[in-house]
C-alpha positions as CSV (number, residue, x, y, z in Angstrom):
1,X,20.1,-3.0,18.8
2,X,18.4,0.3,20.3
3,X,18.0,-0.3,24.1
4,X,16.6,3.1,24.5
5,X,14.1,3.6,27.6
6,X,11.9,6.6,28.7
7,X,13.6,8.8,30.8
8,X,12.1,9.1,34.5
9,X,13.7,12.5,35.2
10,X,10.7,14.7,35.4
11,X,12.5,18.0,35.2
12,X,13.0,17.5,31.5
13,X,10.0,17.4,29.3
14,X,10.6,15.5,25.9
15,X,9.7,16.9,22.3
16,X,6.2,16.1,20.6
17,X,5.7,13.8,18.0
18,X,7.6,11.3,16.7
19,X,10.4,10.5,14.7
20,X,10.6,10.1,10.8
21,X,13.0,8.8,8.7
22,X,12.7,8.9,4.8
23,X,15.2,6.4,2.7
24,X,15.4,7.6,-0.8
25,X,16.8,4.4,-2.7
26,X,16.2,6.3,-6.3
27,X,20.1,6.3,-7.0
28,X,20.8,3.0,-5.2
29,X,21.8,-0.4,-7.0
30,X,20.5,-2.4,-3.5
31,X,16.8,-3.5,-3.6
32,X,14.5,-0.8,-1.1
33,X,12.2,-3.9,0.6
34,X,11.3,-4.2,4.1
35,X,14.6,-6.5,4.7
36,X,17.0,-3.6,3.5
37,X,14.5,-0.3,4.7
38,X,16.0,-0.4,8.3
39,X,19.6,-1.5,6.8
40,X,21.9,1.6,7.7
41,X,24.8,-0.2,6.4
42,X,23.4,0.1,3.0
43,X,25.3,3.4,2.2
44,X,24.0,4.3,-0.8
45,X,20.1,4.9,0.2
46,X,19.5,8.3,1.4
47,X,18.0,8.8,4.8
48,X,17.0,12.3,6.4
49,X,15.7,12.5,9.7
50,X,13.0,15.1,11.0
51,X,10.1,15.2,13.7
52,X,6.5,14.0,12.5
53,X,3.5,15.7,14.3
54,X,1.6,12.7,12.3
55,X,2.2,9.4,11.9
56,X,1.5,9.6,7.8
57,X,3.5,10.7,4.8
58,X,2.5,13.4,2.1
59,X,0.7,11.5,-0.5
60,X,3.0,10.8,-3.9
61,X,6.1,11.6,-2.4
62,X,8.3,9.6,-4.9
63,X,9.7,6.4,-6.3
64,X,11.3,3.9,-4.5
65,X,11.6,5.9,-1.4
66,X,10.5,3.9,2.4
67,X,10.1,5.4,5.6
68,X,10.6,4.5,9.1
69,X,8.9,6.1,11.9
70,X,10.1,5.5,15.6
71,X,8.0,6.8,19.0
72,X,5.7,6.2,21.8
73,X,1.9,5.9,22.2
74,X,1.2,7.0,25.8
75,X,-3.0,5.8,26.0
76,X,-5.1,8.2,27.8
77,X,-6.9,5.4,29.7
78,X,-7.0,1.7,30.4
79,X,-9.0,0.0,27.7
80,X,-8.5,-1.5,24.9
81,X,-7.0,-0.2,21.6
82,X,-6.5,-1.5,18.0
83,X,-4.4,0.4,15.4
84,X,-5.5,0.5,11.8
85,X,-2.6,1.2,8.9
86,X,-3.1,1.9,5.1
87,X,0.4,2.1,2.2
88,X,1.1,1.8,-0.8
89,X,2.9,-0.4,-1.3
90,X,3.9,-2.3,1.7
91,X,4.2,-1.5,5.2
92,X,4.5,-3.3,8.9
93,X,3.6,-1.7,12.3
94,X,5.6,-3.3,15.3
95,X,4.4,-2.2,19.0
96,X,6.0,-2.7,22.4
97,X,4.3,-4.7,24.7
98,X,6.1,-3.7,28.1
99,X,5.8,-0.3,29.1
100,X,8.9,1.8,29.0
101,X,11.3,-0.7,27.8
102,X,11.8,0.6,23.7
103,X,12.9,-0.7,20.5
104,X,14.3,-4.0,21.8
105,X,14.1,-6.8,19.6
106,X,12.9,-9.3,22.8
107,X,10.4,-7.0,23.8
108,X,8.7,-4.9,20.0
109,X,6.4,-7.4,18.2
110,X,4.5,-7.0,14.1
111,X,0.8,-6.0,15.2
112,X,-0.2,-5.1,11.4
113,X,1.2,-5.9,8.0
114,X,-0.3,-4.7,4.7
115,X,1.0,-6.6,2.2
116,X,-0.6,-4.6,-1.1
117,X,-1.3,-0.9,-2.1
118,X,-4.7,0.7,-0.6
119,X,-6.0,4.3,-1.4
120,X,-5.6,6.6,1.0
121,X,-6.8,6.3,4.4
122,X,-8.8,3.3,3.3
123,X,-8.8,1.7,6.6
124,X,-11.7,-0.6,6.2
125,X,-11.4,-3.8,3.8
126,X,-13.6,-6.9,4.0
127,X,-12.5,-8.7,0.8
128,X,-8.4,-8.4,1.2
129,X,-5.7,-8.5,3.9
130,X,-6.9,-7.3,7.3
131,X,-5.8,-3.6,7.8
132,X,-6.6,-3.4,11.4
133,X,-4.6,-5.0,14.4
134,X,-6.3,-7.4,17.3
135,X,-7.3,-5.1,20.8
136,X,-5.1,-4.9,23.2
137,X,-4.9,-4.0,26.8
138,X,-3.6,-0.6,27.4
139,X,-2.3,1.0,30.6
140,X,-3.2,4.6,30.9
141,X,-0.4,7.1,31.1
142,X,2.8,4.6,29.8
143,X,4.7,5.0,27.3
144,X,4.7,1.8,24.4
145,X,7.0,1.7,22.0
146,X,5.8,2.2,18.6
147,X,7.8,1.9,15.2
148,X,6.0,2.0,11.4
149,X,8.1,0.4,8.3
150,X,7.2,1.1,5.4
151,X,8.4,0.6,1.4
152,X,7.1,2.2,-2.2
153,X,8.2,0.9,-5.5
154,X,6.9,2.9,-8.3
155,X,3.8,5.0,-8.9
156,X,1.7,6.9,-5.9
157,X,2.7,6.5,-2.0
158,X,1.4,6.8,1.1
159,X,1.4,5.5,4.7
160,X,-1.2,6.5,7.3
161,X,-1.6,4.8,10.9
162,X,-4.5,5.5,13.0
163,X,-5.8,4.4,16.5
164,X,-9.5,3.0,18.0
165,X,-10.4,3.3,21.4
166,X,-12.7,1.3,23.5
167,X,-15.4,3.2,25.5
168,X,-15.4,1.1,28.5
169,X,-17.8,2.3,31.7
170,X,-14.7,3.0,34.2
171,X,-13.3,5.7,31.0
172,X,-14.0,9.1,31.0
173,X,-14.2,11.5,28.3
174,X,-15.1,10.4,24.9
175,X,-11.9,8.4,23.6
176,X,-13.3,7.1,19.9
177,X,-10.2,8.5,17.9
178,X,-10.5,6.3,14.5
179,X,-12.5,9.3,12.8
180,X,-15.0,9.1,10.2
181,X,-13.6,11.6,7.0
182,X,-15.7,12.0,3.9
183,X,-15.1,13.3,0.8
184,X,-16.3,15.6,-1.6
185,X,-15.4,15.1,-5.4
186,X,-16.0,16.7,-8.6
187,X,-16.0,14.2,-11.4
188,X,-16.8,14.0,-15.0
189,X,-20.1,12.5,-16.3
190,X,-18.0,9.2,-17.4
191,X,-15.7,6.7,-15.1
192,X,-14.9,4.9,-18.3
193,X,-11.0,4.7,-17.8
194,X,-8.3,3.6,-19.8
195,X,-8.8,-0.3,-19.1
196,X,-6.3,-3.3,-20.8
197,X,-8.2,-7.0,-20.0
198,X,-6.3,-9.7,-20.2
199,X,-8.1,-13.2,-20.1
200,X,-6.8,-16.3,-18.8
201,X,-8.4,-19.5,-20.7
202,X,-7.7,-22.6,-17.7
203,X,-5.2,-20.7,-15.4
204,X,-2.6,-22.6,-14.0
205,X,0.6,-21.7,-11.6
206,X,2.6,-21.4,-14.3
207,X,4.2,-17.9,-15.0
208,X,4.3,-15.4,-18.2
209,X,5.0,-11.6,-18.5
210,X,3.8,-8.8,-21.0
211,X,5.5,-6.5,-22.8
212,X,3.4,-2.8,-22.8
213,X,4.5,-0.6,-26.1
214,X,4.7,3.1,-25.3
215,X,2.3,4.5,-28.5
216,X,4.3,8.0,-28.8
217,X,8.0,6.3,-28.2
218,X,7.2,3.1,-29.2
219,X,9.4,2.2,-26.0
220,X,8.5,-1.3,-24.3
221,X,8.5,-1.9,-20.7
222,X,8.3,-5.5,-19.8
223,X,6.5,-6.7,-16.3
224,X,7.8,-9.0,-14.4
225,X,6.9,-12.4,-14.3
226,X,3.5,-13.8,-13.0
227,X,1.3,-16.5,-12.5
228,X,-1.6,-16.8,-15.1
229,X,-4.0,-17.8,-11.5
230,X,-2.3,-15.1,-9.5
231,X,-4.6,-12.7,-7.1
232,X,-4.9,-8.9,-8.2
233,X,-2.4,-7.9,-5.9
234,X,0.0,-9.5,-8.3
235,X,-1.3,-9.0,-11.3
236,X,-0.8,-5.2,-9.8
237,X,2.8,-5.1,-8.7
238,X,3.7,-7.0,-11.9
239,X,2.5,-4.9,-13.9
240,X,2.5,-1.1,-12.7
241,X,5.6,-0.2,-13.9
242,X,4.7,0.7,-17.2
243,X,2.1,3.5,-16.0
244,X,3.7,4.6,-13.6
245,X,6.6,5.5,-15.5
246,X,5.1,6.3,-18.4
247,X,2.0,8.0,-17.4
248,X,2.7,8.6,-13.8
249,X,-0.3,7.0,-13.3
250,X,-1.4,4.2,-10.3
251,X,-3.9,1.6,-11.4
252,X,-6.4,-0.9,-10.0
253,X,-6.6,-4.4,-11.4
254,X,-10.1,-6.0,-11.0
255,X,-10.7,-10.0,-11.6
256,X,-13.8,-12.0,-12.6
257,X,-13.7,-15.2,-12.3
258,X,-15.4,-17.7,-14.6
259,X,-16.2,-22.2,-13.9
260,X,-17.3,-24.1,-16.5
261,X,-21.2,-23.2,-16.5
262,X,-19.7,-19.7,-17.7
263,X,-21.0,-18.6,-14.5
264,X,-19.2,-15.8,-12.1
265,X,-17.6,-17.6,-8.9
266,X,-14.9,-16.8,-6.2
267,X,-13.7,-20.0,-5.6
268,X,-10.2,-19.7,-7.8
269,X,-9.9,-23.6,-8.0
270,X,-13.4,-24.1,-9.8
271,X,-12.2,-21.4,-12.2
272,X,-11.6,-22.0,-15.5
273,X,-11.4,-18.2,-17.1
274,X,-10.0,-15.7,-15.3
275,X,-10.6,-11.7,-16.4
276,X,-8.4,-9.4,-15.3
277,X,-9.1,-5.8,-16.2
278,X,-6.1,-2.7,-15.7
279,X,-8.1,0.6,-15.2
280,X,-5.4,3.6,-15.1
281,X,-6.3,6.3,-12.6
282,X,-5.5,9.4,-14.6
283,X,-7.4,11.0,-17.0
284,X,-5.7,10.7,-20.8
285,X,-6.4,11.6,-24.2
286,X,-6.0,8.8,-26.3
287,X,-5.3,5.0,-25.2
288,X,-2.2,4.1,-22.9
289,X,-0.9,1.5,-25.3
290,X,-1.8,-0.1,-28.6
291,X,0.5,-3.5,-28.1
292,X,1.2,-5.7,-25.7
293,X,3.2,-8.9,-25.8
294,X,2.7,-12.0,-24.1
295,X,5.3,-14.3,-23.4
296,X,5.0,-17.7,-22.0
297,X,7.9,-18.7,-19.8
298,X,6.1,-21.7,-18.0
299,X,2.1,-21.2,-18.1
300,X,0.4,-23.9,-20.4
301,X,-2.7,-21.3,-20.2
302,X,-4.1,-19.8,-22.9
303,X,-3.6,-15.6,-22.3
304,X,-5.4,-13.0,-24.5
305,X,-5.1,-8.9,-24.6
306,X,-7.8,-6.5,-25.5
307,X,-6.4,-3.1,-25.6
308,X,-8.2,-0.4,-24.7
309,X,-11.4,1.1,-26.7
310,X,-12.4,3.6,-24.6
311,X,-10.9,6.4,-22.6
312,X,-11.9,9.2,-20.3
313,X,-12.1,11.9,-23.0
314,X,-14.0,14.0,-21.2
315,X,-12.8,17.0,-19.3
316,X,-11.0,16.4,-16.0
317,X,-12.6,17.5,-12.5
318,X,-12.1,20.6,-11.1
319,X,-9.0,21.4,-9.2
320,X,-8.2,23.8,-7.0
321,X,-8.3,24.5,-3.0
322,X,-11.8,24.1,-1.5
């Protein structure tokens, strides 16, 4: 356990930002997962140290790699504050709540936990898991500790943490620090990507798994096993895999749900045809697979495939600084 307090010697003036640490399980037979991440008797993972002026990673960074990142938020006046985190694939941001006291395991509490990838800097969600903590009360001018976990498993990565303050009347200064970035892109004329839909005929909790068939190699990379009612999140880390090591490509999964009227609902109990499509996020040339096997293991549902018809063909966006 690290018992380490700030320092009240004011002759000494501590270094900016905070500290990183990047575990690189590529060459490791132990699982990376937010159990092991922390782990430093795990001797095989790779872990360099440096000092973060951010607390974010460089997008894409690599497979199976975490990172942890260990510091203080000193607030600049007493209000309220909420945090707001986005990963892929799974991160947890733990916060002190007395003043001073550091990383002790009595003291440093989970605030925010994203469970499933998001895009980058996409802070704001209404239809998944939360992505922002509760407010919290805030002393001006003390130091909280503040710690961010997080783990990747295969395709892109990335792990961004950013702050809102309250305006209150007794604050001064303008203290609103969750900014508002938009985006410029250059896209082709069609979003039609690469999409494999898989429908589910009366889902049930019972699991199966798919085998994708690389069209150039002919290699197969089996998922890993899933529920035939499972959520998109899922149906996401299940099946990944296969792009991201074979296209180096991350995906979305999208679900409609269908009840017995054959009319679209939400409700996954009145469901009775679930329709998952798997859109690849890279452009390609030609389709991402022409096979896929489905094996049963315990699902009494009925699962199709429809392999993709069309692809983005047409030629990719710009690139470039701008």
């Amino acid at each position: 356990m690290n018992t380490s307090v700030v320092s009240n010697d004011t002759a000494y003036v501590g270094q900016h930002g905070i500290r990183r640490t990047l575990v690189n399980a590529t060459n490791s037979s132990s699982s990376l997962k937010m159990s092991t991440v922390n782990d430093t008797s795990i001797m095989d993972f790779v872990r360099n140290e440096s000092i973060a002026l951010t607390l974010a990673t460089p997008l894409d960074e690599g497979d199976k790699t975490g990172n942890i990142f260990k510091g203080w938020f000193i607030p600049p006046a007493t209000t309220n504050y909420r945090f707001f985190m986005s990963c892929d694939d799974h991160c947890i941001l733990k916060f002190g709540q007395t003043p001073g006291m550091g990383d002790n395991v009595t003291d440093v509490q989970d605030i925010l936990e994203v469970y499933e990838w998001t895009y980058w800097r996409q802070y704001h969600n209404t239809t998944k898991t939360n992505r922002s903590s509760v407010w919290m009360a805030l002393e001006a001018d003390q130091p909280y500790f503040l710690e961010a976990q997080h783990t990747e498993f295969g395709g892109g990565d990335h792990l961004t943490v950013a702050v809102e303050i309250e305006k209150t009347d007794n604050s001064t200064g303008h203290y609103h620090s969750l900014k508002e970035v938009q985006y410029l892109g250059f896209m082709t004329e069609t979003t039609d990507y690469d999409t494999v839909r898989i429908t589910i005929e009366n889902p049930d909790d019972g699991n199966y798994l798919l085998s994708f068939v690389n069209p150039e190699t002919m290699g197969m990379t089996m998922s890993s096993q899933f529920a035939a009612n499972a959520d998109v999140a899922k149906v996401r880390d299940a099946v990944k895999a296969f792009y991201a090591d074979t296209y180096e490509s991350d995906i979305k999964v999208e679900l409609t749900m269908y009840d017995a009227a054959n009319a679209t609902t939400t409700n996954l109990t009145d469901s009775v045809k679930n329709v998952y499509d798997i859109k690849m996020l890279k452009l390609i040339s030609s389709e991402s697979t022409s096979k896929i096997y489905v094996a049963k293991t315990t699902t009494k549902s009925k699962v199709s495939v429809q392999y993709p018809s069309e692809v983005q063909l047409s030629t990719p966006p710009i690139s470039g600084s701008f």
